[in-house]
VEXDREN-712071 format. One line per 5 residues: number of its first residue (from 1); their letters; for each residue z, x, y of C-alpha. Coordinates in Angstrom, 2 decimals. Each point is the difference from the previous one (the first is absolute). Layout:
% residues N
NUM	A	Z/X/Y | ...;
END
This chain:
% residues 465
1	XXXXX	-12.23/40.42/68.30 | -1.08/-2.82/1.56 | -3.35/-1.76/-0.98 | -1.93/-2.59/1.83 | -1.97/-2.65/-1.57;
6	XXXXX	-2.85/-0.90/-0.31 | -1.64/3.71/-0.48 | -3.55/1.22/-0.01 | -1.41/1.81/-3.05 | 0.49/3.35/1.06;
11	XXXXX	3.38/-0.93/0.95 | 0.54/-0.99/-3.94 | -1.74/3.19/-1.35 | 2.36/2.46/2.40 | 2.74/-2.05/-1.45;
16	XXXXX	-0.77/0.01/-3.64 | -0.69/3.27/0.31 | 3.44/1.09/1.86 | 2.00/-1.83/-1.86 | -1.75/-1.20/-3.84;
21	XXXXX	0.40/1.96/-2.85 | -2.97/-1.53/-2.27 | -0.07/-0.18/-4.07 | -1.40/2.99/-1.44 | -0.12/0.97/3.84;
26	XXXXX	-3.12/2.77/-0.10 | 1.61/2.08/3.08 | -2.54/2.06/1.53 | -2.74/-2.64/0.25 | 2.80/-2.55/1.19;
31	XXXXX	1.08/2.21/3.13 | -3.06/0.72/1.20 | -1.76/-3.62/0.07 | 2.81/-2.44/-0.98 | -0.71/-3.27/-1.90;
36	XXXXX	-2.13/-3.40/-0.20 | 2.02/-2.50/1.70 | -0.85/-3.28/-1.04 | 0.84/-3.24/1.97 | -1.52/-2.94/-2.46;
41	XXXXX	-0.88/-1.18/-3.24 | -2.65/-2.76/-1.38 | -1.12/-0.23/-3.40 | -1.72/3.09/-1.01 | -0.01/1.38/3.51;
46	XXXXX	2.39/2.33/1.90 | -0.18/0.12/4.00 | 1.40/3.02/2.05 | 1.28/0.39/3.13 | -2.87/0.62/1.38;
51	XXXXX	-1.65/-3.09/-1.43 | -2.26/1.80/-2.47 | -0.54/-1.49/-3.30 | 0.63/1.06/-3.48 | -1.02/-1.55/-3.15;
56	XXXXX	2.99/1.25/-1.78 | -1.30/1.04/-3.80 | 3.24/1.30/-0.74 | 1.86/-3.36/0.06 | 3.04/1.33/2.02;
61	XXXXX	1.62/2.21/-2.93 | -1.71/-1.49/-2.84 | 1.62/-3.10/1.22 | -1.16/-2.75/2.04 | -1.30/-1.90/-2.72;
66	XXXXX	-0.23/-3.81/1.79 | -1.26/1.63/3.06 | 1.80/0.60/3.83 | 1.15/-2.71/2.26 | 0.64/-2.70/-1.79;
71	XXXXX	1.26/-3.18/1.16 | 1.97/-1.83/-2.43 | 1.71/3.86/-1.10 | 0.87/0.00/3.50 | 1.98/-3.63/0.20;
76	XXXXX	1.25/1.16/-3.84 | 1.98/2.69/0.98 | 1.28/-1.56/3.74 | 0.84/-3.41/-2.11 | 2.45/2.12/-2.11;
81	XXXXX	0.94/2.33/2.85 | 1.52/-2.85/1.63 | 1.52/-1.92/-3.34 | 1.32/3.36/-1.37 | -0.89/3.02/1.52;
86	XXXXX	2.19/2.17/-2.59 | 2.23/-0.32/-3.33 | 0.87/2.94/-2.10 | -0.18/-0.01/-3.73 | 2.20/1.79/-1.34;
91	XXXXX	2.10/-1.20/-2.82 | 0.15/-3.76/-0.15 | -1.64/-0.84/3.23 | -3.81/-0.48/0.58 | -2.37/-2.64/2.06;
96	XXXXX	-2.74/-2.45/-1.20 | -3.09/2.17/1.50 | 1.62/2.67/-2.43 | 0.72/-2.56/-2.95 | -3.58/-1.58/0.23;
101	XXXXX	-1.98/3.46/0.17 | 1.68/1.39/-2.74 | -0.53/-3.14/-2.13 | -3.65/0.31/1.04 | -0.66/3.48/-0.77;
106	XXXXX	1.66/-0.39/-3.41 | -2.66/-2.83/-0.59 | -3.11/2.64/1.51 | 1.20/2.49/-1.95 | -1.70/0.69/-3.31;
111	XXXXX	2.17/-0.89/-3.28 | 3.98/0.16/-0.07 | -0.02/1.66/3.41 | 2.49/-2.64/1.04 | 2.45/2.01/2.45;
116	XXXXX	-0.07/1.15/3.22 | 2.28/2.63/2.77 | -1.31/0.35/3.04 | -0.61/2.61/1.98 | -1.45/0.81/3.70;
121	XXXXX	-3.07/2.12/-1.35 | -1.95/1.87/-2.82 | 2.03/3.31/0.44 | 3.15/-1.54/-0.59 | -0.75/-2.58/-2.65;
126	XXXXX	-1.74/3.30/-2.07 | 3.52/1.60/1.17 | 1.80/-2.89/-1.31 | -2.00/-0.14/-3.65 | 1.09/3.66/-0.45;
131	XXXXX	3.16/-1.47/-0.29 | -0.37/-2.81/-1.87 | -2.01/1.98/-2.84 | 3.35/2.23/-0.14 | 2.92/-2.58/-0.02;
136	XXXXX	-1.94/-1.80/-2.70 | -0.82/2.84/-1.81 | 3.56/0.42/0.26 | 1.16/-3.35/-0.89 | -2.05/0.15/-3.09;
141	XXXXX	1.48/2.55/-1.87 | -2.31/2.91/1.21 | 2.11/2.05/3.20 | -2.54/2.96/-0.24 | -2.70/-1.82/0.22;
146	XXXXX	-0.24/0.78/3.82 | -3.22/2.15/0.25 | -3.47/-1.87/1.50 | -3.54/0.86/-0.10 | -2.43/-0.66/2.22;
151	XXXXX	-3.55/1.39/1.15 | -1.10/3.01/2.46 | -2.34/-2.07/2.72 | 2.40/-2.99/0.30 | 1.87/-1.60/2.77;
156	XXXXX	3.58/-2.17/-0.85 | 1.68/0.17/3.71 | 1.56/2.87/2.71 | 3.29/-0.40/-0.80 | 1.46/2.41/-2.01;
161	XXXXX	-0.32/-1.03/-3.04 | -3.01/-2.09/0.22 | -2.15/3.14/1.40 | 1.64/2.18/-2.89 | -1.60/-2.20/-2.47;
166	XXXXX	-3.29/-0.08/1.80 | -2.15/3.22/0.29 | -2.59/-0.07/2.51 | -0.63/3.88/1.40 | -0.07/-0.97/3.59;
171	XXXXX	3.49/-1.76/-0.47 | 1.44/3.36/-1.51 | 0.77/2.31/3.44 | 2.40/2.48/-0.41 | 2.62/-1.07/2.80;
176	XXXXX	1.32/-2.61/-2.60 | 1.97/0.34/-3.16 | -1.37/-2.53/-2.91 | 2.12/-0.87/-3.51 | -2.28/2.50/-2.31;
181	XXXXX	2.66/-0.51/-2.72 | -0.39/-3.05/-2.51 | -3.18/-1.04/1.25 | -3.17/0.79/-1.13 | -3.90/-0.27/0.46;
186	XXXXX	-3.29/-0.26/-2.31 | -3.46/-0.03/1.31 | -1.26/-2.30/2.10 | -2.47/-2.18/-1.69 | -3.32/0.93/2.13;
191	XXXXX	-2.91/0.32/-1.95 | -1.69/1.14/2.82 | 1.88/3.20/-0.66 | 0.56/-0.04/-3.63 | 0.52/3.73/-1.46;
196	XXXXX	-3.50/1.41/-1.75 | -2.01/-3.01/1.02 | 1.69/-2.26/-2.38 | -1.75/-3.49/-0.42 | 2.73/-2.99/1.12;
201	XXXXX	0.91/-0.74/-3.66 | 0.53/3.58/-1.53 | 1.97/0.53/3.71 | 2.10/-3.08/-1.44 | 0.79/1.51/-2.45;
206	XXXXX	0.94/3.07/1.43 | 1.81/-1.43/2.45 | 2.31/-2.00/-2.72 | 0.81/3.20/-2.33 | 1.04/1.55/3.36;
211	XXXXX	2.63/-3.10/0.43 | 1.02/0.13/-3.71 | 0.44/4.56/0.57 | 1.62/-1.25/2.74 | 2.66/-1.98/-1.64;
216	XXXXX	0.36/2.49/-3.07 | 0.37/3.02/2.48 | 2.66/-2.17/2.06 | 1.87/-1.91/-2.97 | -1.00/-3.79/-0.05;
221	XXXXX	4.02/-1.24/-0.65 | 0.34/2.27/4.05 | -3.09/-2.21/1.65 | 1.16/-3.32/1.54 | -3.20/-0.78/1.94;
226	XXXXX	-4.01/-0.05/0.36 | -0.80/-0.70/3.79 | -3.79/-0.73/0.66 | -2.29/-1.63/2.68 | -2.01/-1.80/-2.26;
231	XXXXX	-2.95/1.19/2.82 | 1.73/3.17/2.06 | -1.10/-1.51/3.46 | 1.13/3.03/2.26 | -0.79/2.61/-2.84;
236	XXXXX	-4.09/-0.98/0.84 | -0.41/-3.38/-1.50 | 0.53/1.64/-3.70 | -1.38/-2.76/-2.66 | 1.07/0.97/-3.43;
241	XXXXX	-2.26/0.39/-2.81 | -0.17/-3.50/-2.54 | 2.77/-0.20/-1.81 | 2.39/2.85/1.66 | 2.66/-2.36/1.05;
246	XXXXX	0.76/-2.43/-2.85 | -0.07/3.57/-2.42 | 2.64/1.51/2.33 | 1.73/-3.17/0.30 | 0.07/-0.49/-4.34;
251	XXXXX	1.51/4.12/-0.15 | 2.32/-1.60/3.04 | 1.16/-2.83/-2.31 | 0.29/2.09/-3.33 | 2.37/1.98/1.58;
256	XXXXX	2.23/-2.26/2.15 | -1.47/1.74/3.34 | -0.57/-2.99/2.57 | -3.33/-0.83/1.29 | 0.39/-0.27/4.28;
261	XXXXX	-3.23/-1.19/1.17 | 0.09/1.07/3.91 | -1.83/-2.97/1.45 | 0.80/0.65/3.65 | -3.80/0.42/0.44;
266	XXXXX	-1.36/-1.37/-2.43 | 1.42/-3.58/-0.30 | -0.65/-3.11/2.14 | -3.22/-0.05/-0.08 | -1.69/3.25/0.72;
271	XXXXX	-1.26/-0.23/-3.70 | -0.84/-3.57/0.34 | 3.40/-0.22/-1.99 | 3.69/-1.36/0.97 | 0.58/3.17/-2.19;
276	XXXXX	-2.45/2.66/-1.45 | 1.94/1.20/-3.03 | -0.62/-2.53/-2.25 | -2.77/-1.77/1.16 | -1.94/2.88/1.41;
281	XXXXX	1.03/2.56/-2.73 | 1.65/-1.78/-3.11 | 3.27/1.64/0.61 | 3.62/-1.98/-0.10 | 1.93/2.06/1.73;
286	XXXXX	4.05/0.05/-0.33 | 0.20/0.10/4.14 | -2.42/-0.78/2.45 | 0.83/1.53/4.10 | -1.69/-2.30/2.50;
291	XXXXX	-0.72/0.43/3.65 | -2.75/0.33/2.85 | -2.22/-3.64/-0.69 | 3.71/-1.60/-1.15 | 0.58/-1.08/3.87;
296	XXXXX	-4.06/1.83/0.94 | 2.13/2.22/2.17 | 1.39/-2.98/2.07 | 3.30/1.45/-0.52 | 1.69/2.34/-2.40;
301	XXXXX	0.88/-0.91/-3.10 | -0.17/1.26/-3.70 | 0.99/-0.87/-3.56 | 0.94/1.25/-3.58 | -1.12/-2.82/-2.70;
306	XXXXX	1.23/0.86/-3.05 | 0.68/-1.65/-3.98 | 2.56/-2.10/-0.82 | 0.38/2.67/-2.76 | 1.72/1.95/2.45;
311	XXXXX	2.00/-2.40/1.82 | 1.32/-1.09/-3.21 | 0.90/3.67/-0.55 | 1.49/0.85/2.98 | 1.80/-3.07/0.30;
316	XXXXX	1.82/-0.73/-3.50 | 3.07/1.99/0.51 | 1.04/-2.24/3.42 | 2.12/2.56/1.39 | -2.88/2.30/1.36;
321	XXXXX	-1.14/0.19/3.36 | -3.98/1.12/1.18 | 0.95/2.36/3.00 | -3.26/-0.17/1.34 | -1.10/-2.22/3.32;
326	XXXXX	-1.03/0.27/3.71 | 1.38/-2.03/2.67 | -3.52/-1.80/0.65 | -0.19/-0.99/-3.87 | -1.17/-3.04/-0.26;
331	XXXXX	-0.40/-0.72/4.07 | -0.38/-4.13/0.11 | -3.27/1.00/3.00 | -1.33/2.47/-1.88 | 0.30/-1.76/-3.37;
336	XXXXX	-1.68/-3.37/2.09 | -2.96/1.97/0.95 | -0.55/1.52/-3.07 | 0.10/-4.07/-1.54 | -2.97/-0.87/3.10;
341	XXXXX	-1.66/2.84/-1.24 | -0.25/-0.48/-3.13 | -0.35/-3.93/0.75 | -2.89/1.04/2.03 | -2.09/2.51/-3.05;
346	XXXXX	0.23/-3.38/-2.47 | -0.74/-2.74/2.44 | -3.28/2.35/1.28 | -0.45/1.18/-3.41 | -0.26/3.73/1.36;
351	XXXXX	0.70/1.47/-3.58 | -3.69/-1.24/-0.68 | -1.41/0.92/3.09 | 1.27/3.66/-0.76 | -2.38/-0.25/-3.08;
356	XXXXX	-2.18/-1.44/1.27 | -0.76/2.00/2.54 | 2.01/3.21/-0.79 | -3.43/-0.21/-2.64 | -2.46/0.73/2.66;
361	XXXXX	2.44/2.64/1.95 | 0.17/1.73/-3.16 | -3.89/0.02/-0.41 | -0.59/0.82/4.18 | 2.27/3.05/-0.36;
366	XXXXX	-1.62/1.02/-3.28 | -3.31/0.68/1.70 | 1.55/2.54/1.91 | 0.00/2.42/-2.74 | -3.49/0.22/0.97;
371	XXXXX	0.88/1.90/3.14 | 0.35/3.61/-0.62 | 3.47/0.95/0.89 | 1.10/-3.34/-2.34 | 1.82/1.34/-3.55;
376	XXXXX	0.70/-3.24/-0.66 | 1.07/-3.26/1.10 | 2.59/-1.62/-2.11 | 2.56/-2.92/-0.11 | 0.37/-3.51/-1.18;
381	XXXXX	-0.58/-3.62/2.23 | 1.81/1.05/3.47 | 0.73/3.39/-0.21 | -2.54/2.51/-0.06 | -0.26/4.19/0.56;
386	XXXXX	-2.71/1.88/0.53 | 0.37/3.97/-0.48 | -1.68/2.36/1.77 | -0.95/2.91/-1.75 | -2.18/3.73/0.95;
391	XXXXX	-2.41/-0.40/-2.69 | -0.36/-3.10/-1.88 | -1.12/1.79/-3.88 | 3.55/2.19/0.27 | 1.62/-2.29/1.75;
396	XXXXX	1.27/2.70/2.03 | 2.47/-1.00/3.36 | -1.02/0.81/3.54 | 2.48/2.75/1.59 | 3.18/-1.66/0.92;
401	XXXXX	0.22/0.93/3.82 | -3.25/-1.86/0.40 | 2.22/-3.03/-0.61 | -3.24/-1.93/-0.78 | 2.00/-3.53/-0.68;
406	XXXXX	1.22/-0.14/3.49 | -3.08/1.23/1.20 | -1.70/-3.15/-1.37 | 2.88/-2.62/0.74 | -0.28/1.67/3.95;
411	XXXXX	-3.70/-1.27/-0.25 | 0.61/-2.90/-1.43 | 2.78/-1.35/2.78 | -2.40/1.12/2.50 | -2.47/-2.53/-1.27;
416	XXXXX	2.62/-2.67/-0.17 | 1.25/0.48/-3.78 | 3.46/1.07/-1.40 | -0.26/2.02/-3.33 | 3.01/2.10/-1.23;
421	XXXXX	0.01/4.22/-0.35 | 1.07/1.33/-3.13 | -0.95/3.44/0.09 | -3.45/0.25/-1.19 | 0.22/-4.22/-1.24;
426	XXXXX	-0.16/-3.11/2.53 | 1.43/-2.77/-1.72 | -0.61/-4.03/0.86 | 2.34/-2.70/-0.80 | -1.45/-3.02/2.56;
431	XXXXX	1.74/-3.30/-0.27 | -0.36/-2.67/-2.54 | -1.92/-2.03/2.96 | -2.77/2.22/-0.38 | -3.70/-1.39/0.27;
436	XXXXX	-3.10/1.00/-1.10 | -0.96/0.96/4.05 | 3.19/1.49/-0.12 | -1.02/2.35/-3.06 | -3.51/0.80/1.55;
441	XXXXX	1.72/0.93/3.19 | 1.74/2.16/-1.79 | -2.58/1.84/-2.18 | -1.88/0.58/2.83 | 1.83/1.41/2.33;
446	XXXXX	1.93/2.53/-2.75 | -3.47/0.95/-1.13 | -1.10/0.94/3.61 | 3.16/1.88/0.75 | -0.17/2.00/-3.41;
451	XXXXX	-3.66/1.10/0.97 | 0.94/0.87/3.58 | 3.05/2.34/-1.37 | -2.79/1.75/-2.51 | -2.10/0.47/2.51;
456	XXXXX	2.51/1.55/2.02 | 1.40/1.62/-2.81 | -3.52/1.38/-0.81 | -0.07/1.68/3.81 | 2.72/1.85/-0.27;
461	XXXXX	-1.54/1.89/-2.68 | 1.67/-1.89/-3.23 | -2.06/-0.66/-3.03 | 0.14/-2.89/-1.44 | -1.62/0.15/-4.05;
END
C-alpha cells in the first residue's frame, strides 16, 4: 500500500482505523466512528487535526508531567541521537546517559534505594520485580517463597505478568488466560466502599487482619512479595486510610515479604514528590517501579530501584547471572531525556508547584460533590477522581450500559477539555505546569458537563436520589 504525504484528517482517521489496533481497543465504538487524531502538543493543550483545542486534564497517560513541546527536550534527545543514537547494556557494556540516570535516581530515591535496571516501561519493570522478589527470595535461603499478594482494584502493567498481579474488572475479559496460581488479592483500600459503613480507622483495621488471614491461610515462609500503588491511580484514585501502608509494610518486614512500591504513577511529581512512598506515605519500600513523568512521556523508558540489601544478596556468590533485560535497557536517548526531564522539574521547582497548586485542584474538584450525581471526589495534589453514583445516601451505581463516564468525558471534549472514562469514574492527572487559570478552567467546564449529562440523564427517565 502506498501512502502519500502530507494527508488530511479524514485521511488519518480511515487509516488508523484500517490499519491500528488501539490499547484496550473498545471495538464496536472504534468501527463505527474511529479515533481523535491529534497533530500538536503545547503545554497543557492538545490540537487535532482539525485544529480544535483540548486542554488535556489527563496529562497524556498520567504522564506529561513538564508539559508538551518543549524546546530544550527536543535538542536533548537530537544532541544524543547524533553522539550515540544506541548502546546495549547487557553484561559489561552501558553509556553515560545510562550511568548518570541511574546514579541520579539512586540519589532521588528515598533511603538505601541505591540500584537501578532499566526497563522501557511500567509493565515490564513490574514484570521484571516479579522476578527479582523470586531469585532473591531464592538466593536467601527461602526457594518457596514465590507466592505475591496484591490488591483487587489495582493496575501493575498488560503484560502477562504485570496484569496478573493487578486486578482491575475491566482488565479481566475472558479471551485471555491470567496466572491465578501463586498470586493473590486483598481488598482494595476504598473507604468509600468499606463493608458495613466502617469509619476509615476501624476499616484499617479490617483491612490489616485481612493481610495477616491472608498470610496465615497462604503460609508466610510461601509469600515472597507485597505489590502496592501506594495511591491505585487506574483503580479510581484509591487513597488509603492513615496508617494502612507503613502497617502492611511492618507485617511485610516481620516476615521477610518485600515491600514493591509501584511508583509508575505516582512518582515524579504527581504527589509533589520525586517519590510518594516515603515522603507521601511513610513507607520504605524494598523496590520502587518508575515510569510515565521519568522522561513525561518524551520517550519510553522505565526503572526498578531497589536496596543494596538485595544487590548484596544477589550478587555475593559471583558466579550468578540476572537473566532478565530488554534490548532498549538503558537506551543512551531515552536515558538523556529522562536526565532534561528531570533537570527541568528541579531547575522550575515543579515538585512545589504540584503542591502548591495540586492544593487548590484538590479543593475545586471537592466542590463537586455538591452536584447530585457526585459520590465523591477523591485523590491527592495532581490526581483526582470523582465517582458518579445513582443515589448519593446508598451510594448506589448508575446502570452500566448508560456508560455515564464517557458520557461526561464526550461533553467535556466537546467544550474543549480532555478527562479520562473509567466506567462510572473520570479521573484527572494534568501536568505539573498546572496554574491556578488552568485549575478554574478545569472545574468549570467538568462541572458544566456533569450537569448537562444529569440533565440528560434525568430525560430519559433515570432518577437520580
Amino acid at each position: 500500500m502506498t501512502v502519500q504525504f502530507p494527508l488530511n484528517a479524514p485521511d488519518l482517521r480511515a487509516l488508523d482505523k484500517a490499519h491500528h489496533l488501539h490499547p484496550w481497543a473498545n471495538f464496536g465504538p472504534f468501527e463505527a466512528k474511529g479515533a481523535l487524531v491529534m497533530a500538536r502538543g503545547e503545554g497543557c493543550w492538545l490540537w487535532d487535526t482539525e485544529g480544535r483545542r483540548y486542554f488535556d486534564a489527563i496529562g497524556g497517560m498520567w504522564c506529561t508531567n513538564i508539559g508538551l513541546g518543549r524546546r530544550e527536550m527536543a535538542e536533548a534527545i537530537a544532541d544524543q541521537v547524533q553522539h550515540l543514537a544506541f548502546a546495549n547494556s547487557f553484561v559489561d557494556m552501558t553509556n553515560g546517559p545510562a550511568a548518570l540516570l541511574a546514579a541520579k535516581l539512586a540519589s532521588l530515591a528515598p533511603g538505601d534505594l541505591n540500584r537501578v535496571h532499566f526497563t522501557t516501561g511500567g509493565s515490564d519493570a513490574v514484570d521484571t520485580a516479579y522476578r527479582m522478589v523470586q531469585y532473591y527470595q531464592s538466593v536467601m535461603g527461602r526457594p518457596s517463597k514465590t507466592q505475591m499478594i496484591a490488591r483487587e482494584y489495582s493496575y501493575h502493567g498488560s503484560t502477562y505478568i504485570s496484569q496478573s498481579i493487578g486486578k482491575r474488572p475491566g482488565d479481566r475479559v475472558p479471551f485471555f488466560r491470567y496466572k491465578e496460581d501463586g498470586i493473590h488479592h486483598l481488598t482494595a483500600p476504598n473507604a468509600y466502599r468499606a463493608p458495613d459503613g466502617m469509619g476509615e480507622a476501624a476499616f484499617c483495621d479490617w483491612l490489616v487482619a485481612e493481610f495477616e488471614a491472608k498470610l496465615a491461610e497462604i503460609g508466610p515462609e510461601n509469600v515472597g512479595g507485597f505489590f502496592a500503588e501506594p495511591v491505585q491511580a487506574s483503580g479510581g484514585v484509591i487513597v488509603p486510610p492513615a496508617g494502612y501502608l507503613p502497617r502492611m509494610a511492618a507485617i511485610c518486614r516481620q516476615h521477610d515479604i518485600l515491600f514493591v512500591a509501584d511508583e509508575v504513577v505516582t512518582a515524579f511529581g504527581r504527589l509533589g514528590h520525586w517519590f510518594a512512598s516515603w515522603e507521601e506515605f511513610g513507607v520504605q519500600p524494598d523496590i520502587i517501579t518508575c515510569a510515565k513523568g521519568l522522561t513525561s512521556g518524551y520517550l519510553p523508558l522505565g526503572a526498578l530501584i531497589f536496596t543494596d540489601r538485595i544487590w548484596e544478596a544477589m550478587a555475593a556468590d559471583g558466579a550468578r547471572w540476572f537473566t532478565s533485560g530488554f534490548t532498549y535497557s538503558g537506551h543512551p536517548v531515552a536515558c538523556a531525556a529522562a536526565l532534561k526531564n528531570i533537570e527541568i522539574i528541579e531547575r522550575e521547582d515543579l515538585l512545589g508547584n504540584a503542591t502548591r497548586i495540586g492544593t487548590l485542584f484538590e479543593a475545586r474538584m471537592k466542590a463537586l460533590e455538591a452536584l447530585p450525581m457526585v459520590g465523591q471526589v477523591r485523590g491527592r495534589k495532581l490526581m483526582v477522581c470523582v465517582e458518579n453514583v445513582a443515589d448519593k445516601a446508598t451510594k448506589a451505581l448508575l446502570p452500566e450500559e448508560l456508560d455515564v463516564g464517557t458520557r461526561i468525558a464526550d461533553t467535556c471534549e466537546a467544550m474543549g477539555l480532555l478527562v479520562r472514562p473509567m466506567g462510572h469514574l473520570n479521573v484527572m492527572s494534568p501536568p505539573l505546569i498546572l496554574t491556578a487559570t488552568d485549575v478554574d478552567l478545569i472545574g468549570d467546564t467538568l462541572e458544566a458537563a456533569i450537569r448537562q449529562v444529569a440533565d440528560a440523564l434525568v430525560r430519559e427517565g433515570v432518577r437520580l436520589g
